[in-house]
C-alpha positions, 0 to 999 in steps of 0.5 A: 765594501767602503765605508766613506765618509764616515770610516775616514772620520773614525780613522781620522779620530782614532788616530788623534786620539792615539798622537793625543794619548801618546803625548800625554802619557810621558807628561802624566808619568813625568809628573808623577815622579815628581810628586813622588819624589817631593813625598818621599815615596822614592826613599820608601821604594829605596827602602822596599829594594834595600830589604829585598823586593826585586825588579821581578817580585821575587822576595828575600827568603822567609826566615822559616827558609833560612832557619831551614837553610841553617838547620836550626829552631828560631830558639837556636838563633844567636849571632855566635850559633848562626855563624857556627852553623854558616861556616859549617856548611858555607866550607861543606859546599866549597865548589873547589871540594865539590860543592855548590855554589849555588848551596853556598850563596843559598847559606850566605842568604840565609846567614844574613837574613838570620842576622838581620833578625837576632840583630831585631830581635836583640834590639827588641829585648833590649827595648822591652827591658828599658821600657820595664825599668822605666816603668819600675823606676816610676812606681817606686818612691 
């Protein structure tokens, strides 16, 4: 059962449709990088991969995971109490001694992570005192 005419124009239509979408499309999405580039999105997107976002979605450790990793309280962490705490089992987990490598990797993430957020942290405190000894200079004479 032929449809003639009429299903040789559909296809005809379909098809011009198809070459027309496929030109388009890689023009459209050349463009986009451009405009993204003139904005600046490449360096936000640079940024989002610096902190962690992967090419599949996978997020860096939470900083629960890794005070967890580390065996310590959010109160704990300190530069001098994370690389204790980072030695300790970064040497328990040598895979020459039976450990794993996988551990090991896991407690590096863990130890830079934990570092990244003293150093916030610190930078906070430091922050809030230097806006609180602002605010005194002025109030008094």
């Amino acid at each position: 059962m032929a449809l003639g005419p009429l299903g040789r124009i559909l296809a005809q239509g379909v098809v011009a449709g198809i070459a027309i979408l496929a030109r388009a499309l890689p023009a459209a999405y050349a463009a986009a990088l451009q405009n993204a580039k003139k904005s600046g999105a490449d360096k936000a997107a640079e940024e989002a991969a610096r902190k962690g976002a992967s090419f599949l979605g996978k997020a860096r450790m939470s900083k629960d995971e890794a005070l967890l990793v580390l065996n310590m309280s959010e109160q704990e962490a300190t530069v001098e109490a994370v690389q204790k705490q980072y030695e300790r089992y970064f040497e328990a987990n040598k895979v020459d001694k039976g450990g794993s490598f996988y551990l090991q990797s896991k407690v590096y993430r863990a130890k830079e992570l934990l570092d990244d957020y003293v150093k916030e942290k610190n930078a906070e405190q430091v922050k809030r005192s230097a806006s609180r000894n602002e605010e005194q200079g002025k109030d008094s004479p």
